[in-house]
VOPAGU-2260 file (C-alpha; in pm, 1 decimal, decimal comma):
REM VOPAGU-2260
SITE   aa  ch    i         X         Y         Z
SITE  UNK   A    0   10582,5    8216,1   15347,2
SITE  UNK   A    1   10911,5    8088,1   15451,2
SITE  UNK   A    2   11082,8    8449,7   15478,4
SITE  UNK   A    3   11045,7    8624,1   15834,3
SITE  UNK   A    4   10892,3    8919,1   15873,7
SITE  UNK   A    5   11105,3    9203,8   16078,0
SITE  UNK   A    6   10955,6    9580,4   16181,3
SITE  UNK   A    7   11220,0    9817,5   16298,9
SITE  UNK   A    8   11177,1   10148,1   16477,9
SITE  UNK   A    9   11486,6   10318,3   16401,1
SITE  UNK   A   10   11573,9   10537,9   16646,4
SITE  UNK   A   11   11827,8   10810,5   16757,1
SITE  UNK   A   12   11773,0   10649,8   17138,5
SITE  UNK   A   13   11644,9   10321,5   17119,6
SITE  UNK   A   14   11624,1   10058,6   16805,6
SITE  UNK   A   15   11320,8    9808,3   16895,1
SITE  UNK   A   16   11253,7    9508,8   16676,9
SITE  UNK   A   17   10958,2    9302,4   16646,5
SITE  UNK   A   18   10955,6    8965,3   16492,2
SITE  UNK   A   19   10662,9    8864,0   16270,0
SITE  UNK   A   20   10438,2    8610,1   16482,5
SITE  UNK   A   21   10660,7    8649,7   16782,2
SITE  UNK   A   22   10666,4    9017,2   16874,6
SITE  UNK   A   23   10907,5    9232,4   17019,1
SITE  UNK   A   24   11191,3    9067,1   17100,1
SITE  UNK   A   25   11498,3    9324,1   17070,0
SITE  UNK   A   26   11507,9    9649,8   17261,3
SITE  UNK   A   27   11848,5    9832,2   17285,2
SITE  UNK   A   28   12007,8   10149,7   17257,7
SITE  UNK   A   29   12082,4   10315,5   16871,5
SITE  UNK   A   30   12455,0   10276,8   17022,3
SITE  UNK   A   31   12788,2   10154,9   16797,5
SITE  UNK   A   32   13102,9   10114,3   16916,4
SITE  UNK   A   33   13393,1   10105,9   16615,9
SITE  UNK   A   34   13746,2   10103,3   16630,1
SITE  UNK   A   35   13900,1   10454,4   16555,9
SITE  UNK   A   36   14139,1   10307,4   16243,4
SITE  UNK   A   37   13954,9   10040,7   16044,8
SITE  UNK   A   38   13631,0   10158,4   16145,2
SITE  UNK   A   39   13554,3    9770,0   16266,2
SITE  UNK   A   40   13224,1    9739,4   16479,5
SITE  UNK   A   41   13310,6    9629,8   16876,5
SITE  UNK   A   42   12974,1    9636,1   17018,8
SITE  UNK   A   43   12666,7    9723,6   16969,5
SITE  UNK   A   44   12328,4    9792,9   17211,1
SITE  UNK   A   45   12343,6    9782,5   17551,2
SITE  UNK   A   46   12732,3    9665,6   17554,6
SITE  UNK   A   47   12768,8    9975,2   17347,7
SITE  UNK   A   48   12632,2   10231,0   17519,0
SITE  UNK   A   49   12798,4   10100,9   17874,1
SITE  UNK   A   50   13066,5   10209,6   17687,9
SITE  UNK   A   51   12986,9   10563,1   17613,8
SITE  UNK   A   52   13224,7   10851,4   17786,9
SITE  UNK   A   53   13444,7   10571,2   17898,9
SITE  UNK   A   54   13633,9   10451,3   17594,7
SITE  UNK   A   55   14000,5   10443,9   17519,0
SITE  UNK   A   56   14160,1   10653,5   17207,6
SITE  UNK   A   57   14112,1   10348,9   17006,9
SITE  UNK   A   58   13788,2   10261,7   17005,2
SITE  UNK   A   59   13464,6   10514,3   16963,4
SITE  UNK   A   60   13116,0   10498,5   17112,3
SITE  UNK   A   61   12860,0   10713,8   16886,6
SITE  UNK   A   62   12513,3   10722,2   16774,0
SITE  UNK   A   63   12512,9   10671,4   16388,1
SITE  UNK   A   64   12137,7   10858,9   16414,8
SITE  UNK   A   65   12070,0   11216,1   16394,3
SITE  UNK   A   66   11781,5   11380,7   16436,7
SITE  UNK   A   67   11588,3   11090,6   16346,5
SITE  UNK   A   68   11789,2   11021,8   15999,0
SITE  UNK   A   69   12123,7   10855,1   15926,0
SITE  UNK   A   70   12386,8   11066,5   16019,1
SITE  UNK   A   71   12632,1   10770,7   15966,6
SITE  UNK   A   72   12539,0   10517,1   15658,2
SITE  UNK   A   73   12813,1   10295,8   15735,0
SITE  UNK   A   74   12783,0   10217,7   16091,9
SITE  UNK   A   75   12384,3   10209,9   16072,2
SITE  UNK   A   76   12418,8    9940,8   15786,1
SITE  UNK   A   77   12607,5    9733,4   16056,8
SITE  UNK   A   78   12401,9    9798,1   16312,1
SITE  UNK   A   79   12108,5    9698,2   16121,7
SITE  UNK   A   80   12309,8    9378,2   16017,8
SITE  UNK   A   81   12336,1    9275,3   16350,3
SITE  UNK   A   82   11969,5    9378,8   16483,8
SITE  UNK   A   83   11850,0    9153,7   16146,9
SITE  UNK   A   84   12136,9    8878,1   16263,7
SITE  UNK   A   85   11979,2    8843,9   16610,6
SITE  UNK   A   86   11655,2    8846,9   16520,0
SITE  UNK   A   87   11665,4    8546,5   16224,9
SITE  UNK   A   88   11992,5    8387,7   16303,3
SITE  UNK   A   89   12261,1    8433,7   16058,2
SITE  UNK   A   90   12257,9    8130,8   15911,6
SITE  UNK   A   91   11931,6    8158,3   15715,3
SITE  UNK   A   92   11799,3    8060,3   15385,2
SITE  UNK   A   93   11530,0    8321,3   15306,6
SITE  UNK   A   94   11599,7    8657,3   15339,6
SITE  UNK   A   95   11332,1    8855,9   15570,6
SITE  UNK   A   96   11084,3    9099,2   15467,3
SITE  UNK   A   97   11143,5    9422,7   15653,1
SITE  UNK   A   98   10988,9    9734,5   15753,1
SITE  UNK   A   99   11136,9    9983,8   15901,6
SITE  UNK   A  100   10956,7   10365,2   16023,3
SITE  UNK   A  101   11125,7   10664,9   15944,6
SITE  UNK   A  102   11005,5   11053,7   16044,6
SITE  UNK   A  103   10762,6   11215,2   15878,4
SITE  UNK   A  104   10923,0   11503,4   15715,1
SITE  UNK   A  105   11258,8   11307,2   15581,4
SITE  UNK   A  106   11383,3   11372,8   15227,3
SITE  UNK   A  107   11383,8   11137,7   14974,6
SITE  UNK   A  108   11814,0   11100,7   14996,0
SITE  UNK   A  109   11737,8   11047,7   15373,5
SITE  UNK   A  110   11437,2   10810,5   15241,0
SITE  UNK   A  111   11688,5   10650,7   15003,5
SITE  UNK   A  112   11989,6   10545,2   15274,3
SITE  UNK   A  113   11738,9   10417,6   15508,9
SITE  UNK   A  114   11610,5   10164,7   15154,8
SITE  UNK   A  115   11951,9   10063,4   15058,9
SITE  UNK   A  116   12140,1   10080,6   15440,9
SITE  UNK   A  117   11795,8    9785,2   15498,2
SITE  UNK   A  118   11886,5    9638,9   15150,6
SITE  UNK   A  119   12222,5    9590,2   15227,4
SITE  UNK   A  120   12170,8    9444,4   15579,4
SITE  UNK   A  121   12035,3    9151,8   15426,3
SITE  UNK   A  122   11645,8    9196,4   15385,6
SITE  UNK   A  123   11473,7    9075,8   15073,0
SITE  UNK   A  124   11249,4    9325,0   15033,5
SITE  UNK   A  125   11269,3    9707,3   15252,5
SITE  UNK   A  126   10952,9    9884,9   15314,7
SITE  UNK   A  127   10876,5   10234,0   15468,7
SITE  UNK   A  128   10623,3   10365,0   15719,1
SITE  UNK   A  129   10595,2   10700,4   15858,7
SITE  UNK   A  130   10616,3   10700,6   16209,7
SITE  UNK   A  131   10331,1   10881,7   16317,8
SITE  UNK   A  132   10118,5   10637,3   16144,9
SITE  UNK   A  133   10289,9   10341,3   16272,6
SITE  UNK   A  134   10274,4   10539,0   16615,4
SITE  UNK   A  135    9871,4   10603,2   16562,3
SITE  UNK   A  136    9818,2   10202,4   16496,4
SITE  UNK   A  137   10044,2   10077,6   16780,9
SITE  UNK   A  138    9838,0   10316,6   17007,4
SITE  UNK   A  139    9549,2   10141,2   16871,1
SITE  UNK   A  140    9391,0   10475,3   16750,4
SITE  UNK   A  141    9126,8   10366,5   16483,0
SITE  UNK   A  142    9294,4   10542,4   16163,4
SITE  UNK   A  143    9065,6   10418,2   15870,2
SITE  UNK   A  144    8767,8   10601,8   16034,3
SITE  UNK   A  145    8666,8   10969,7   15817,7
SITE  UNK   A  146    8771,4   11120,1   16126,6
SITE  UNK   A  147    9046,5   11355,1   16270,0
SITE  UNK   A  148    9301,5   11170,4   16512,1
SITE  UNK   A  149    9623,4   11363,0   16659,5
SITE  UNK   A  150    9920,0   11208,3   16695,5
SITE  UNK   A  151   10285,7   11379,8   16895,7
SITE  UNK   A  152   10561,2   11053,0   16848,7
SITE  UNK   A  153   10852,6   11219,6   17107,4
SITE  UNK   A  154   11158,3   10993,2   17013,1
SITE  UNK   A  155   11505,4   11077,3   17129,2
SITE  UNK   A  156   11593,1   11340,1   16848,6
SITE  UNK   A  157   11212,3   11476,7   16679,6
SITE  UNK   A  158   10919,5   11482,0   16767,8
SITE  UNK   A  159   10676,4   11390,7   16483,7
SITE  UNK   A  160   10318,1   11565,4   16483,9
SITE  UNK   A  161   10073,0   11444,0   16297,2
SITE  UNK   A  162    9682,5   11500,9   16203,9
SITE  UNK   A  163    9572,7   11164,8   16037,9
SITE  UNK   A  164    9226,9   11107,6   15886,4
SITE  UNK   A  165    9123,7   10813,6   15684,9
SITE  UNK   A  166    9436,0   10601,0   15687,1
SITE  UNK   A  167    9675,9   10881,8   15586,5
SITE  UNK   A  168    9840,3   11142,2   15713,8
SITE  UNK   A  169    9676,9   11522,0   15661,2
SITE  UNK   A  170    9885,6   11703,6   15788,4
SITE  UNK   A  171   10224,0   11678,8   16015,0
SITE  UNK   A  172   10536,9   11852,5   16137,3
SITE  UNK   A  173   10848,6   11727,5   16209,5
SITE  UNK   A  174   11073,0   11912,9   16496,4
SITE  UNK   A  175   11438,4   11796,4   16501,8
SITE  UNK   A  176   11434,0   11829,2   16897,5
SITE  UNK   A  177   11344,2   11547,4   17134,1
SITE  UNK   A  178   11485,9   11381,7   17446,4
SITE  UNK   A  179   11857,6   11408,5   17339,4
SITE  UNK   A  180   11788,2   11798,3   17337,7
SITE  UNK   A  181   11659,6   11769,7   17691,5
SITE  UNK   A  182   11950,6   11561,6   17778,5
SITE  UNK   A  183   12171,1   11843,0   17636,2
SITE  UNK   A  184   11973,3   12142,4   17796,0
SITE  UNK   A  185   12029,7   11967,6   18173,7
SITE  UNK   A  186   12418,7   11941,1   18080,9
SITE  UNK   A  187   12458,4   12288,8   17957,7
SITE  UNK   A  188   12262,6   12398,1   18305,5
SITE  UNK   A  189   12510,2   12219,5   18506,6
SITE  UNK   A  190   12828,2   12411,9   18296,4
SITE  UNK   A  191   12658,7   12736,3   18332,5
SITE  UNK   A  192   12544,1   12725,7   18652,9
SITE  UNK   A  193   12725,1   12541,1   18893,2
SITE  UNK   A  194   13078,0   12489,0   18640,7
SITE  UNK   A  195   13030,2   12116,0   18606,4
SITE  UNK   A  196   13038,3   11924,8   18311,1
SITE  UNK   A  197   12865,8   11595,2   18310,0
SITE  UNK   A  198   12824,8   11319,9   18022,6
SITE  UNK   A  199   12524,2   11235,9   17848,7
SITE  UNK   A  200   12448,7   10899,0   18065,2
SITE  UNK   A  201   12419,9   11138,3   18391,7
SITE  UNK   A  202   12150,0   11434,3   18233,0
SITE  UNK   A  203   11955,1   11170,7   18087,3
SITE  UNK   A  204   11969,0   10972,1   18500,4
SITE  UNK   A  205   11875,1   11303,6   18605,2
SITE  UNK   A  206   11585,5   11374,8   18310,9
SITE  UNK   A  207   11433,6   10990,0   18438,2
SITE  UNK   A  208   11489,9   11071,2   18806,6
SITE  UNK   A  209   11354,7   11442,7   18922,3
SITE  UNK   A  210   11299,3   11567,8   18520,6
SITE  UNK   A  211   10926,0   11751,1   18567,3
SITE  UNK   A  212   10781,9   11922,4   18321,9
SITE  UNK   A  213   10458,3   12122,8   18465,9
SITE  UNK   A  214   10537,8   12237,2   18774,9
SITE  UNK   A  215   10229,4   12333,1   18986,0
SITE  UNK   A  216   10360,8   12630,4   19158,8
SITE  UNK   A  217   10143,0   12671,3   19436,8
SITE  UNK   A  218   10213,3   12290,0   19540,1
SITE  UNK   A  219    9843,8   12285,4   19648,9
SITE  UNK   A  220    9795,8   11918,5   19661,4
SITE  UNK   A  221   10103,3   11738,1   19899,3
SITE  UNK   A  222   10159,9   11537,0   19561,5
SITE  UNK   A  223   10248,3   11891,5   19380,5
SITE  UNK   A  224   10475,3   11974,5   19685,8
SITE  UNK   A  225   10676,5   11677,3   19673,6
SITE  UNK   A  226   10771,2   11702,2   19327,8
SITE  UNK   A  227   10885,9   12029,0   19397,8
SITE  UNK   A  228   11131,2   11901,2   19710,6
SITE  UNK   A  229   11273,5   11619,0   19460,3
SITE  UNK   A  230   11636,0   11646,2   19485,5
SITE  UNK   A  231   11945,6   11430,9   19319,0
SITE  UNK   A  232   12289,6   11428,6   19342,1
SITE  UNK   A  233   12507,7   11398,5   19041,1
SITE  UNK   A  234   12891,0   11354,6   18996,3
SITE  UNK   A  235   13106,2   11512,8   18723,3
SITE  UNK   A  236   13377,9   11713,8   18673,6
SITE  UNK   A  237   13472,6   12076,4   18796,1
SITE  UNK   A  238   13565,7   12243,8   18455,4
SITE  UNK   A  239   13762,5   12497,7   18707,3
SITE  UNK   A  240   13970,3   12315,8   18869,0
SITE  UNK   A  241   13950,5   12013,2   18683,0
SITE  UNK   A  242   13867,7   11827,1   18964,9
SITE  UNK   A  243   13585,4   11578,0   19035,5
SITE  UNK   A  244   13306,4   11723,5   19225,4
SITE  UNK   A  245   12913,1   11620,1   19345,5
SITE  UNK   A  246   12686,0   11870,5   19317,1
SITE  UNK   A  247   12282,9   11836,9   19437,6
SITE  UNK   A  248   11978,4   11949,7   19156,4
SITE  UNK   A  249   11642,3   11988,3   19250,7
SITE  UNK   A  250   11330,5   11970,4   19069,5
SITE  UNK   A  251   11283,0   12303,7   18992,7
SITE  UNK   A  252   11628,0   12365,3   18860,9
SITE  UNK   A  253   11611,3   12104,0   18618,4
SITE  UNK   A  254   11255,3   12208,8   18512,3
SITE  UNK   A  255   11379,0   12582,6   18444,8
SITE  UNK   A  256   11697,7   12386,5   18233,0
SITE  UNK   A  257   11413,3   12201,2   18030,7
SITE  UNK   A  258   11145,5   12440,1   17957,8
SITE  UNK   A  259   11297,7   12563,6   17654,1
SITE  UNK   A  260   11354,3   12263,4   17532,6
SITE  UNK   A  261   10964,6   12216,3   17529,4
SITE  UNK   A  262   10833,3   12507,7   17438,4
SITE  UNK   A  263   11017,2   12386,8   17107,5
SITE  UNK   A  264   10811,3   12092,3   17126,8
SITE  UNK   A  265   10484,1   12280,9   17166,5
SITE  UNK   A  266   10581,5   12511,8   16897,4
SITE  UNK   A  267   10571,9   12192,3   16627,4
SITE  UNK   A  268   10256,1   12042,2   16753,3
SITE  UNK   A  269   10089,5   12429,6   16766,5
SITE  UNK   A  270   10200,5   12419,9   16378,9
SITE  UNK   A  271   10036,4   12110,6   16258,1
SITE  UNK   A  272    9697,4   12256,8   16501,1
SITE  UNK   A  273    9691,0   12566,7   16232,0
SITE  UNK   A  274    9729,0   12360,9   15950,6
SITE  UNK   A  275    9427,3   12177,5   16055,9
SITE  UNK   A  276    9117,3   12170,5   15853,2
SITE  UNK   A  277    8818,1   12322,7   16071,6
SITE  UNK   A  278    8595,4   11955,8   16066,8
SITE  UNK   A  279    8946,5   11761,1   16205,8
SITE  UNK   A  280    9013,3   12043,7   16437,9
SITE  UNK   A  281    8671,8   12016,3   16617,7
SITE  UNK   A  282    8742,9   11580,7   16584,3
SITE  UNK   A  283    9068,4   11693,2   16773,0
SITE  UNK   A  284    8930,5   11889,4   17056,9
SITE  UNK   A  285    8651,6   11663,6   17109,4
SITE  UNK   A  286    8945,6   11303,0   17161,5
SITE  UNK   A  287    9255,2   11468,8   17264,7
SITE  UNK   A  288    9601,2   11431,4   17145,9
SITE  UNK   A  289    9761,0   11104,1   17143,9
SITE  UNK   A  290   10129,1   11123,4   17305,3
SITE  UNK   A  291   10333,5   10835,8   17206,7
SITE  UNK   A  292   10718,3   10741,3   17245,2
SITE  UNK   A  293   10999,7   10742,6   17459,8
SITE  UNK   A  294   10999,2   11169,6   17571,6
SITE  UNK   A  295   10595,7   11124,9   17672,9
SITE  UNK   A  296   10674,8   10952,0   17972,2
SITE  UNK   A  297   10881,2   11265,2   18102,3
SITE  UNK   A  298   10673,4   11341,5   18406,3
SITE  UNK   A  299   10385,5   11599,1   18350,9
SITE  UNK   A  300   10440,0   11640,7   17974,2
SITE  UNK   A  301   10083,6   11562,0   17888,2
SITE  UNK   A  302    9996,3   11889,5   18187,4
SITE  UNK   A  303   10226,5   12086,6   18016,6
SITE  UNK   A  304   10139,5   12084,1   17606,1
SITE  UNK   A  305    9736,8   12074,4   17741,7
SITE  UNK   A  306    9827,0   12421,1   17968,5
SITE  UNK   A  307    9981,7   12544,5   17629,2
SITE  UNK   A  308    9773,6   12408,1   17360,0
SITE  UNK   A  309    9442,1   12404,9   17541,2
SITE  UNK   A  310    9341,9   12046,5   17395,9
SITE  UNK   A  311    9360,4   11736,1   17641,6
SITE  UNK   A  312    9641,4   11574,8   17582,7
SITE  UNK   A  313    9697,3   11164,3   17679,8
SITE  UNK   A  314    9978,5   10910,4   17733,6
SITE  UNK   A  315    9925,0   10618,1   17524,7
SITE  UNK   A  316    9939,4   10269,4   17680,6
SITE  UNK   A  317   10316,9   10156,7   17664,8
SITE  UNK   A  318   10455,7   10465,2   17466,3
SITE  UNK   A  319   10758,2   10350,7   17382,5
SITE  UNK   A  320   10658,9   10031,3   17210,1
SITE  UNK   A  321   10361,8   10190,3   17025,3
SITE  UNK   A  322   10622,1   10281,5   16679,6
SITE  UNK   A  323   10721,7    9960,3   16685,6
SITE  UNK   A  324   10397,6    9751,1   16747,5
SITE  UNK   A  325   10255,0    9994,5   16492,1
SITE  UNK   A  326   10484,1    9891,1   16244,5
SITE  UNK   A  327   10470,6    9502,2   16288,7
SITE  UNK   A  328   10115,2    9522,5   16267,9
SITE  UNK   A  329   10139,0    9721,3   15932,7
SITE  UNK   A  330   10381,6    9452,9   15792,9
SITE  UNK   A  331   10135,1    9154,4   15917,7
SITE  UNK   A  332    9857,9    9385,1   15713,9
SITE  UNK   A  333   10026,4    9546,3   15434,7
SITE  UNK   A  334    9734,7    9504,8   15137,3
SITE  UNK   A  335    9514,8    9715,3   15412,6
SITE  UNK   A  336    9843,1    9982,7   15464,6
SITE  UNK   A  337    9975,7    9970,9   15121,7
SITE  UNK   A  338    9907,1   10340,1   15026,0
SITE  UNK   A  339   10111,9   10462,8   15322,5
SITE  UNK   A  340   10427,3   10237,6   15235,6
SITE  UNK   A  341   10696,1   10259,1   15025,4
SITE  UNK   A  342   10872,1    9990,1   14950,2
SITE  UNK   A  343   11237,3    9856,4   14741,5
């Protein structure tokens, strides 16, 4: 075994790498930065996405992920040349074996460009996990047991629900809306209601900061009460008179900017509940719904989809690493995964 062996969570947020024997040792934002003529990559990660909102008419900052799918073939393959780059060194003999997880309910084109956009980044051989599964093992969840496990993966643009059983995947549902959405919904607040327009770096400070999702109204406990008082102060632009301006949210205004956003959310994992074979359902009810990813650790999600789904819902252990340590440890394994991969 001379080849290394690389897992990728491709996200629309976040790309997180985990080297073979190592662990993870790359995590940065899905974020390009190409010149506007030759279409030549600048930056990419971190570097990138500093640059988002502030570039000049030369040079673009975008994400080349959509919804959890390539949106742009190109600049992923380059991106993924340079996340493979860091990770082996470029001056390598052996190509690496890599895996990367894509959403649940992707076509096979969307199947395909992930294959051949990995393929042509240099890897030897390209596998494919579905990342509820990966999401399931990284959260530890014992899979290969005849017994129902729930898994809701919230990544930056879906959120992947899944009933798995077995090893595989029973049923699932795959919502195109995620923490980009929720991003979106606090600008779009801001414009309609007080005439500002921020950027996408400032609703997603504002989602981390004050973002709540359950609310509890009566503030009976003085915890409750002080989420409620939360307040933050954002700066942006008057789309009036064109003029800077700083405006202060609160708590509650940003949770009445979100909420629709999440009912969205509850909407794809009440789907996959109906779907549900009695026997799981019951297996369900009785362990609770595993949350995993990046949009579970917006404060009092897990409150919100157990008010609305009436099953206990839980945070898993390091959320946002769960895809990706889910998908190294089905590349260290892959005679025991083989039936859920697909490989080129």
């Amino acid at each position: 075994m001379f080849s290394k062996r690389i897992a990728i969570d491709l996200g629309t947020a976040n790309t997180l790498v985990y080297l073979g024997g190592e662990g993870i040792i790359i995590n940065e934002p899905t974020v390009v930065a190409v010149t506007a003529e030759e279409n030549k990559v600048v930056a990419v990660g971190k570097e990138a996405k500093q640059m988002m909102g502030r570039t000049p008419g030369n040079i673009v900052a975008m994400r080349p992920l959509r919804d959890g799918v390539i949106a742009d073939y190109t600049i992923t393959e380059a991106m993924l040349t340079y996340f493979i780059n860091k990770a082996c060194g470029s001056s390598r003999i052996f190509k690496p074996e890599v895996m990367v997880c894509i959403p649940s309910g992707v076509t096979q084109v969307e199947r395909r460009a992930v294959l051949d956009a990995t393929m042509s980044a240099g890897a030897k051989v390209a596998y494919l996990i579905e990342e509820p599964l990966a999401a399931a093992i990284g959260a530890r969840v014992p899979i290969a047991q005849p017994a129902g496990h729930m898994v809701v993966d919230m990544g930056g643009g879906s959120t992947e629900c899944a009933v798995i059983s077995l090893g595989g995947v029973v049923e699932h549902n795959s919502v195109r809306v995620g923490g980009n959405k929720i991003d979106e919904a606090i600008a779009n607040y801001t414009k309609k209601k007080f005439n500002l327009l921020i950027g996408e770096r400032t609703a997603e400070e504002v989602k981390i900061e004050i973002g709540n999702a359950y609310l509890e109204k009566d503030g009976g406990t003085g915890e409750g009460k002080k989420d409620l008082d939360k307040t933050i102060k954002i700066r942006g632009r008057d789309s009036v008179t064109g003029l800077p301006r700083t405006i202060e949210l609160t708590t509650q205004q940003v949770n009445e900017a979100i909420t629709p956003v999440l009912i969205e959310i509850v909407q794809g994992v009440k789907g996959v509940l109906e779907k549900t074979p009695p026997e799981l359902a019951s297996d369900i009810i009785d362990k609770g719904i595993m949350m995993t990813g990046g949009t579970a650790l917006l404060n009092n999600l897990d409150k919100f989809l157990t008010k609305q789904t009436g099953v206990p819902c839980h945070v898993a252990e390091d959320a946002l690493l769960c895809v990706v340590r889910g998908t190294g440890v089905a590349l260290e394994n892959i005679e025991l995964y083989k039936r859920s991969i697909s490989k080129k």
